[in-house]
C-alpha positions as CSV (number, residue, x, y, z in Angstrom):
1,X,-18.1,-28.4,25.3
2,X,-18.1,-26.5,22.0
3,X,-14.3,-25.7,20.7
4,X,-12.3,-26.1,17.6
5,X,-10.1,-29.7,16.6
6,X,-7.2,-26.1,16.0
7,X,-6.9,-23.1,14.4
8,X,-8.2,-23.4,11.1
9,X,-11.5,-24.8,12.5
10,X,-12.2,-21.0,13.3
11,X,-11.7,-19.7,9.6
12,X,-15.5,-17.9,8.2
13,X,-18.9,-17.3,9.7
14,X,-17.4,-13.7,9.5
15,X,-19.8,-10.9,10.2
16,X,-21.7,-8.3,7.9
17,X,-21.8,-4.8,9.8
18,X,-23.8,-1.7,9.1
19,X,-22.2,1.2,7.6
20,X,-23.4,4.3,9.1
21,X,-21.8,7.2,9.0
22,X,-19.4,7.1,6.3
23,X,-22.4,6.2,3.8
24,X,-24.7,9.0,5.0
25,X,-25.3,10.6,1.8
26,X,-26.0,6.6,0.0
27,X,-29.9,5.9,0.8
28,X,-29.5,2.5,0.4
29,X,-27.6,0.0,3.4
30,X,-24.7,-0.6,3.0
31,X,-22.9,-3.8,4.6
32,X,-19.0,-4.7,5.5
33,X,-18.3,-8.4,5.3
34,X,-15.4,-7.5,7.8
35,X,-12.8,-10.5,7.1
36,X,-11.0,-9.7,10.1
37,X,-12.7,-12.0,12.5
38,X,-10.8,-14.6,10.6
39,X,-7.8,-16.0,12.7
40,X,-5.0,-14.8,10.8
41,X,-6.7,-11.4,10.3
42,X,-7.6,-11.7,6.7
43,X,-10.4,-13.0,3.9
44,X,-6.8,-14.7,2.7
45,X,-7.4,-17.6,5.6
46,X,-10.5,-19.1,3.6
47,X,-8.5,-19.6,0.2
48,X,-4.8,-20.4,1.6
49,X,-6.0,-23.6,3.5
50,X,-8.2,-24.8,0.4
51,X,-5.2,-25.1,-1.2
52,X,-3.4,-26.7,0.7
53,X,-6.4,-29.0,1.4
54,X,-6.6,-29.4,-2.4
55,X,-2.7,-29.9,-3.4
56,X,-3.1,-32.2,-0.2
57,X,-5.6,-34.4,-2.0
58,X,-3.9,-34.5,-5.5
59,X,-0.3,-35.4,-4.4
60,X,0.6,-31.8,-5.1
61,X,1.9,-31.2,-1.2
62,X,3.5,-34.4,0.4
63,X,4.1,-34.8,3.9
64,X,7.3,-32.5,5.3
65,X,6.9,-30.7,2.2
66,X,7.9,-26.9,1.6
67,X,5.2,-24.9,0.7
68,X,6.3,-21.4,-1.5
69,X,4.4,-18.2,-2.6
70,X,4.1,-15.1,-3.1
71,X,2.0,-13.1,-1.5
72,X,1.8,-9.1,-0.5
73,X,1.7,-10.2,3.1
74,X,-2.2,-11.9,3.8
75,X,-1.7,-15.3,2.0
76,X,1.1,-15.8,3.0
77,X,-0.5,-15.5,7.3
78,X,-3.3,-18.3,6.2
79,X,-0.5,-20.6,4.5
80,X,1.3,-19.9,7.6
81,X,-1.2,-21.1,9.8
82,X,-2.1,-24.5,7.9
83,X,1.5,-25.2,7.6
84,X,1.9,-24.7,11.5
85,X,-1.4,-27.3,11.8
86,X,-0.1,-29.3,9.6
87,X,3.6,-29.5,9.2
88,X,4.9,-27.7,6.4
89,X,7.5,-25.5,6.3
90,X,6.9,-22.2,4.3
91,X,8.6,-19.4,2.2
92,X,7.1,-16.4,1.4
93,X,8.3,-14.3,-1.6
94,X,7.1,-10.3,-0.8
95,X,7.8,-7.2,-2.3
96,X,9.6,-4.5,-0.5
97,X,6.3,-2.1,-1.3
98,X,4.0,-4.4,1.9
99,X,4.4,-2.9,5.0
100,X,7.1,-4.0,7.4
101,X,3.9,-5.3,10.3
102,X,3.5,-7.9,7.4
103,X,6.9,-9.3,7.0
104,X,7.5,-9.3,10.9
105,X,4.4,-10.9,11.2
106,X,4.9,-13.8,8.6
107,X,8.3,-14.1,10.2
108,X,6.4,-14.5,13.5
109,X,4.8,-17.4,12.6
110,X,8.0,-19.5,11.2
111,X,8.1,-18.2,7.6
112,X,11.2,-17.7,5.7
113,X,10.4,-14.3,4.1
114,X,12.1,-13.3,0.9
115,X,12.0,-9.5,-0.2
116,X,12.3,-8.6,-3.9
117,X,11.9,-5.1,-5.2
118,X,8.4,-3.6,-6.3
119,X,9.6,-1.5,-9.6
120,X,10.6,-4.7,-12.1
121,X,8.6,-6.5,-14.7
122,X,7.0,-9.6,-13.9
123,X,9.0,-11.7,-16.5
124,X,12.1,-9.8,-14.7
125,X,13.9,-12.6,-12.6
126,X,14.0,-10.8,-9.6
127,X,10.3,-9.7,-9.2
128,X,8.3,-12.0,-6.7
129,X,6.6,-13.4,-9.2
130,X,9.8,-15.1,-10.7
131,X,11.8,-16.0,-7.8
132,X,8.7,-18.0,-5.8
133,X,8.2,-19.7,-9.1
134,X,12.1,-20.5,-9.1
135,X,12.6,-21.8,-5.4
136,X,9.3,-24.1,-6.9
137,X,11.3,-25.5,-9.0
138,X,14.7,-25.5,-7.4
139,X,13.7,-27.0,-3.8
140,X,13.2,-30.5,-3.2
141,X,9.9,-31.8,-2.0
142,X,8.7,-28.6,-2.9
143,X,5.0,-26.7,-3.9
144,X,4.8,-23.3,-5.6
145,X,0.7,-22.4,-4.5
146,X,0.3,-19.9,-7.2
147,X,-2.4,-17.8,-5.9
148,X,-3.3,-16.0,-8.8
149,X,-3.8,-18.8,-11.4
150,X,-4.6,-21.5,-8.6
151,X,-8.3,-22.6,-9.1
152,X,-8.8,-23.6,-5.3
153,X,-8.7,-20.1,-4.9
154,X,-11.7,-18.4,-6.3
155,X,-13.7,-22.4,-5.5
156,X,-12.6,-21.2,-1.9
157,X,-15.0,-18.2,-1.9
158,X,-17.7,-19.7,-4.0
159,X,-18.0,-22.7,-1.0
160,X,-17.7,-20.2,1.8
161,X,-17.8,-16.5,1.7
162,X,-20.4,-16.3,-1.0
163,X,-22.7,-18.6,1.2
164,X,-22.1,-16.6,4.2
165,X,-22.8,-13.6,2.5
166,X,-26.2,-15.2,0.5
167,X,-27.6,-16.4,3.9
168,X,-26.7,-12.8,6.0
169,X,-28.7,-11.2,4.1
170,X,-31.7,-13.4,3.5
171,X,-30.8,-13.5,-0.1
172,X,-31.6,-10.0,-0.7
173,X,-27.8,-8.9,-1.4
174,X,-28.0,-6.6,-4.7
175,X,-24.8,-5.5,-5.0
176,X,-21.2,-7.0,-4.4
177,X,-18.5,-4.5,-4.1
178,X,-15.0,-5.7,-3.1
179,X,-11.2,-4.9,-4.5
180,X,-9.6,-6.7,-6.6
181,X,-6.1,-8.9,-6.6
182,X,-5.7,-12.2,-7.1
183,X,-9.5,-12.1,-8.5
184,X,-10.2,-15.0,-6.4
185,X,-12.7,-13.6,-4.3
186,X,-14.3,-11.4,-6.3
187,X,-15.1,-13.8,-9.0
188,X,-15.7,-17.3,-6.4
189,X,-18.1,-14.9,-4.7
190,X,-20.1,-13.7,-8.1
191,X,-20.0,-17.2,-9.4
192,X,-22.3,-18.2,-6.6
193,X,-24.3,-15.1,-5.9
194,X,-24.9,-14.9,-10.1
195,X,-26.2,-18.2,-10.1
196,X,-28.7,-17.6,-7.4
197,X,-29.9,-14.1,-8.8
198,X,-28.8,-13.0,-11.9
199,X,-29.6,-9.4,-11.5
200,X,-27.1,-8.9,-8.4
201,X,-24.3,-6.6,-9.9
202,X,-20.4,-7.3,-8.7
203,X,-18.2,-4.7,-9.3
204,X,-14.5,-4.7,-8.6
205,X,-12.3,-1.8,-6.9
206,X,-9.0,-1.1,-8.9
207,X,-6.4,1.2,-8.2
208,X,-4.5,3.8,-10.7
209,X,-1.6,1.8,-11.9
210,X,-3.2,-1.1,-12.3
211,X,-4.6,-2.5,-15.7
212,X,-7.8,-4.2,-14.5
213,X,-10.1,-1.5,-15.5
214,X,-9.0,-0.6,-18.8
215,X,-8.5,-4.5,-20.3
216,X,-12.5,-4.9,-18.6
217,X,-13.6,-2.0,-20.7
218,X,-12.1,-2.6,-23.6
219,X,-10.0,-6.1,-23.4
220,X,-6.8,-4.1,-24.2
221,X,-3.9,-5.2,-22.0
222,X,-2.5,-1.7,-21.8
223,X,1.3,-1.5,-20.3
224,X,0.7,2.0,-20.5
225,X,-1.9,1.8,-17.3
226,X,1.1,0.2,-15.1
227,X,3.0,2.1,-13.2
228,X,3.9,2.4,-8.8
229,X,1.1,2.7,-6.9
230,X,0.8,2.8,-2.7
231,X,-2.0,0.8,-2.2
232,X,-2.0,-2.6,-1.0
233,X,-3.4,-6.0,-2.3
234,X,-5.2,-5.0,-5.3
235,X,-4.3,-4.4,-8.7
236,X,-2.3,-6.0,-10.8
237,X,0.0,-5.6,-13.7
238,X,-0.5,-9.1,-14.8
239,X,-4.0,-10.9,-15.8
240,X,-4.7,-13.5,-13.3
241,X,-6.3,-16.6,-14.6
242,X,-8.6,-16.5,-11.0
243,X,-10.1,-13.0,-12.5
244,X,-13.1,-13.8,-14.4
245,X,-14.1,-10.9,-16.0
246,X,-17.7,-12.5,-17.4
247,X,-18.1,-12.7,-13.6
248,X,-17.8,-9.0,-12.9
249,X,-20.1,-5.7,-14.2
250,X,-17.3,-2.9,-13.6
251,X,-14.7,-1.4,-12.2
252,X,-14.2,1.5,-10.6
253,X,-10.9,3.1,-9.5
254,X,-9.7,4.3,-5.9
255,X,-6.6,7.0,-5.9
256,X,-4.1,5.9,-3.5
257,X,-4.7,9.2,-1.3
258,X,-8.6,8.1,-0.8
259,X,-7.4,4.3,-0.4
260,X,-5.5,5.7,2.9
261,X,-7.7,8.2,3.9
262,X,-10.8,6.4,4.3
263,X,-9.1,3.3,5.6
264,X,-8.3,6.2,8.6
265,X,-12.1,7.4,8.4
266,X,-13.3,3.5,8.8
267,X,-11.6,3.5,12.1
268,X,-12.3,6.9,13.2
269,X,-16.0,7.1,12.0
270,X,-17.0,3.4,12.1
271,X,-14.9,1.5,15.0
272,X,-13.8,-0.9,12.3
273,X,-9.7,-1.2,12.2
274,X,-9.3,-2.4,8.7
275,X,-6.8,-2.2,6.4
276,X,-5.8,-0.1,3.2
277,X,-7.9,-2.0,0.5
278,X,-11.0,-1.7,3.0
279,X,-10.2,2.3,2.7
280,X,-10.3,2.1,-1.3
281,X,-13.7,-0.5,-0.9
282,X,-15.6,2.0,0.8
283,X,-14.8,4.9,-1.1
284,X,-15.0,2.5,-4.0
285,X,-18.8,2.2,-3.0
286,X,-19.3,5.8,-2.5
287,X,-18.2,6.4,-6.6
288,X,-20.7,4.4,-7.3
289,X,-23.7,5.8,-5.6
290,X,-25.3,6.5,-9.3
291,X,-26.2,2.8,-9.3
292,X,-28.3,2.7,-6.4
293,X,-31.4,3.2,-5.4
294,X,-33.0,3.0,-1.8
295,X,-34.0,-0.5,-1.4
296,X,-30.5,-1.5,-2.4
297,X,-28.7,-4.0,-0.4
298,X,-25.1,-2.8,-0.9
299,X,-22.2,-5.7,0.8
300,X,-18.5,-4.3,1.0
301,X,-15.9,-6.9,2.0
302,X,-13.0,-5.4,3.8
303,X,-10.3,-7.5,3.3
304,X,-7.7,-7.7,6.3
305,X,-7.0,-5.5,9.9
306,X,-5.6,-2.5,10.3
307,X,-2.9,-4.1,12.6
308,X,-0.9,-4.5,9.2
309,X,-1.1,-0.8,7.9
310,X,-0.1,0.8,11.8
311,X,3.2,2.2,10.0
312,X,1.7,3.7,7.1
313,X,-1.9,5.0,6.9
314,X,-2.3,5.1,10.4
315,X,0.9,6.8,11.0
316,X,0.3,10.4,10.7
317,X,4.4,10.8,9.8
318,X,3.7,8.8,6.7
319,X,0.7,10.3,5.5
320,X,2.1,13.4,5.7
321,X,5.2,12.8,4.1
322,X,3.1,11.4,0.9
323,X,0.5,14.3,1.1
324,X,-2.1,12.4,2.6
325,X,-3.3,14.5,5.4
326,X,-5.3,17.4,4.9
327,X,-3.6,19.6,6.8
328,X,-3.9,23.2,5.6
329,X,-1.3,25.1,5.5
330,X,-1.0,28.5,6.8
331,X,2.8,29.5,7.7
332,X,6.1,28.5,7.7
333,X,6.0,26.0,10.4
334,X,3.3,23.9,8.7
335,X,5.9,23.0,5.9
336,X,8.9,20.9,8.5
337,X,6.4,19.2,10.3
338,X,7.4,16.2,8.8
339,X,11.2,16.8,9.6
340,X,11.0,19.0,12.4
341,X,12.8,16.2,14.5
342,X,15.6,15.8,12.1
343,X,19.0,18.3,12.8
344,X,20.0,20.8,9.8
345,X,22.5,19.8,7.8
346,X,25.3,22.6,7.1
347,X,28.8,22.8,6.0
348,X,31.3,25.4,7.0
349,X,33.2,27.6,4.7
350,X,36.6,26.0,4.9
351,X,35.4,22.5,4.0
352,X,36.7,21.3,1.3
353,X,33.7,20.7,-1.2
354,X,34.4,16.8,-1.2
355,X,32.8,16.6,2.4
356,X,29.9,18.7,1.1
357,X,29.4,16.1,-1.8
358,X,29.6,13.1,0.8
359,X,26.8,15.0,3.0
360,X,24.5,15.2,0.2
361,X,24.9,11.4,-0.6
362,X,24.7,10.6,2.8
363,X,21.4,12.8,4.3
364,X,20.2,12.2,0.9
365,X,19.7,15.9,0.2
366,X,19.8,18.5,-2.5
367,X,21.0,21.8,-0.8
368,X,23.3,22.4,1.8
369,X,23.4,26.0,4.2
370,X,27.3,26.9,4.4
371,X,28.4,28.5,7.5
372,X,31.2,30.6,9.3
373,X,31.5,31.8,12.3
374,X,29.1,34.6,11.8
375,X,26.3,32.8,10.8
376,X,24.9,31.3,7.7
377,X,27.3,33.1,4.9
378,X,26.1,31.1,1.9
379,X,24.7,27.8,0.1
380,X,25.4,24.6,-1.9
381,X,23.2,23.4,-4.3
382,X,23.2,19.8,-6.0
383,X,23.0,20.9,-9.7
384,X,25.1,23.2,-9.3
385,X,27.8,21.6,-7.5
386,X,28.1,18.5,-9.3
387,X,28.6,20.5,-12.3
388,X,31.4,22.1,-11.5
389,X,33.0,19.1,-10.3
390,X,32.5,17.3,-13.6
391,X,34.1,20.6,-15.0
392,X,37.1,20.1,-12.8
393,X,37.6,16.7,-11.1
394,X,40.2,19.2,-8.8
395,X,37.3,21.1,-7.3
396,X,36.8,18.5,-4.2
397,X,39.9,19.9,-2.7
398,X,39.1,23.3,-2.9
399,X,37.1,25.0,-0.3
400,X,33.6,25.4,0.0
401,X,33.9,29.1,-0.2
402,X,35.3,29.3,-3.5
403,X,32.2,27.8,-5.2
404,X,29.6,28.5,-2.6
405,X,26.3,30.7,-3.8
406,X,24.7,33.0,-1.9
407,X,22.7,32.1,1.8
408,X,19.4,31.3,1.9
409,X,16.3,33.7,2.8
410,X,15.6,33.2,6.0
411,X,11.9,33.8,7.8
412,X,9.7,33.0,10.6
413,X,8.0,30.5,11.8
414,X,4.6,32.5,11.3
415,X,5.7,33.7,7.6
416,X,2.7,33.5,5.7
417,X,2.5,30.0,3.5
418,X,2.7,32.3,0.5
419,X,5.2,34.6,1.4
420,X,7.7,31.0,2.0
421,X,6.6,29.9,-1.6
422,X,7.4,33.3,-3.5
423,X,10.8,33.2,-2.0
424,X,11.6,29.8,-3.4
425,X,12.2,29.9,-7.7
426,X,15.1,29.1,-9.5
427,X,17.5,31.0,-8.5
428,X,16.9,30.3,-4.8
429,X,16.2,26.8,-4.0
430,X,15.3,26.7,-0.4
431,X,14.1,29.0,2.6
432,X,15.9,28.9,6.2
433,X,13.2,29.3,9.2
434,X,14.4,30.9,12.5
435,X,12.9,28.5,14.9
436,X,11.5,30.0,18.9
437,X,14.2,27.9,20.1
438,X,17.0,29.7,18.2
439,X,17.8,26.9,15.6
440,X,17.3,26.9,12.4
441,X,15.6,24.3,9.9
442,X,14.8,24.3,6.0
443,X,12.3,24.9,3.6
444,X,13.0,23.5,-0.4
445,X,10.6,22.7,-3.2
446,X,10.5,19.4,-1.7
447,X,8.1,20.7,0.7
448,X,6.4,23.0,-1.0
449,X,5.5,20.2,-3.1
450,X,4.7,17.7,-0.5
451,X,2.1,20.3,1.0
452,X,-0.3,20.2,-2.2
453,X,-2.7,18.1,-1.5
């Protein structure tokens, strides 16, 4: 009989797939390492029980022991998994940018999951980084894993996915394309490759916001490159000891529209449900086509499944709200797809404008339509109506009539695209369209904006 001792037995001996259509206009083949097949859906799995296996061995993790890290979502599934096998309990410290599939998920399989918010520095006590190293030192019989500095990392990927990889293609792999994170898999994965061919060239996928390209290039730790980005488990705004930038021969950067648009294309084109750093890999490789020539051996490694992305890039609602499908836009109706299902917000004429400011906070919106019993009569607009109740605190119990401006425009559904846009300019800060069904919806800058691809 032929099974595995438990789960983790079943971690590697992933698969390398052709690339077919996506890479048409590359002449050389291009191969996905698709880290999927790995049981907890990720390249994560390989690295997360080394070290565990590792702290294991050193006295690091002792038996009933709480393991602690934090991870954007994939880590913290392989931890998960050697801590079921092995009887650990778990914390996971995630930012509230990773998708909500990744925190039900850890939560699925018995981790405590802590949430801290994206936007903070790193030295900031509440950014992930800070509070996993915190509960480290704060629980008892604890273990903080560290990903990003942790050596058992990258050792992971030079033991097992660079094997696999070197043996796949007979050893005649010539280039090594994969993003870029904690750096343990890129540079684990060059280590070994490097040593066995010298002239195979790695390069790394970044993302705009992060600073690995840049400090590469020029070994300048610019702040000035960090700022928000959509894209999942790459880039960092922190140097990671596991990135070993002797190890890699560029980088090339992925916008966060292309990261989610070809992670929709490798589904759609290629059968292959990966996930959003796979989308940024590939079109990562397709930057690069300068570098190679014809009897290239190209091998992409696609990081985790789509299962974790299923409410963003594969949620058309989503992608449309960020400006991510290109959908062209011809009329009126084109421009509240994305709220079409969402009522109108209006507030009558004898109001007072107190319940006008709630409605704003509350629908977290800008302008208002004001109402009688006619029809639409006038309009409220933020700026506007905040100033004049700074002017005079009194104004919230006057009614909305006294300081309303006047209504919106109001068109068709089939108004041209242009004819919405001309319509909207500083004096007028929205457009009402007459829907078939005889209600009404709105139009405001917000949209217009939204549309531009």
């Amino acid at each position: 009989m032929k099974f595995a001792e438990n789960i983790l037995g079943t971690i590697g001996n992933t698969p390398l797939v052709k690339i077919n259509k996506i890479t048409k206009e590359l002449n050389c083949l291009v191969l996905a390492k698709v880290e999927t097949f790995n049981p907890g859906n990720s390249v994560k799995d390989r690295m997360a029980v080394k070290m565990i296996e590792d702290a294991e061995a050193d006295g690091r993790l002792k038996p009933g022991g709480t393991i602690i890290e934090g991870t954007s979502g994939n880590t913290g599934m392989g931890l998960a998994l050697g801590a079921i096998v092995k009887g650990y309990k778990l914390i996971c410290v995630i930012t509230d940018k990773q998708s909500k599939e990744k925190m039900d998920i850890l939560r699925a399989v018995g981790a405590k999951v802590i949430v801290c918010p994206t936007d903070v520095e790193p030295e900031d006590p509440r950014s992930y980084y800070s509070v996993s190293k915190r509960l480290g030192t704060e629980i008892p019989n604890s273990w903080y894993v560290n990903q990003y500095d942790n050596p058992s990392n990258a050792i992971a990927h030079y033991e097992q996915t660079a094997p696999e990889i070197w043996e796949q293609t007979d050893g005649k792999i010539t280039h090594f394309v994969v993003g870029v994170g904690t750096g343990g898999t890129i540079s684990g994965v060059s280590k070994y490759l490097k040593e066995r061919n010298p002239n195979i060239k790695v390069w790394g996928i970044d993302t705009y916001g992060s600073v690995f390209k840049k400090y590469h290039e020029t070994g300048i730790f610019d702040e000035n490159e960090i700022y928000s980005y959509i894209t999942e488990g790459i880039g960092e705004d922190i140097l990671p000891k596991n990135v070993d930038f002797s190890l890699i021969d560029g980088f090339t950067k992925v916008t966060d529209k292309d990261a989610a648009v070809y992670t929709r294309r490798l589904a759609l084109e290629e059968g292959i449900f990966v996930g959003n750093s796979a989308g940024a890999a590939i079109k990562g490789v397709l930057q690069l086509k300068e570098h190679f020539k014809p009897e290239d051996i190209v091998v992409v490694l696609f990081h985790d499944s789509g299962s974790r992305y299923v409410g963003k890039m594969f949620n058309d609602d989503w992608m449309r709200e960020r400006g991510f499908l290109d959908e062209e836009m011809t009329k009126a109706s084109d421009l509240i797809k994305s709220h079409i299902d969402k009522p109108l917000i209006i507030v009558r004429t004898e109001e007072l404008v107190s319940h006008a400011i709630e409605r704003l906070k509350k629908y977290n919106i800008s302008q208002i339509p004001v109402i009688d019993s006619t029809g639409f009569v006038g309009s409220l607009d933020e700026t506007d109506l905040f100033r004049s109740y700074f002017a005079d605190k009194n104004i919230g119990d006057k009614p909305i009539r006294e300081i309303m401006g006047k209504p919106y425009p109001i068109v068709q559904e089939n108004t041209p695209f242009e004819e919405v846009t001309k319509l909207i300019n500083k004096d007028n800060q929205a457009v009402l369209v007459a829907l078939e069904n005889g209600k009404y919806h709105i139009i405001t800058k917000h949209d217009i904006i939204s549309s531009i691809n």
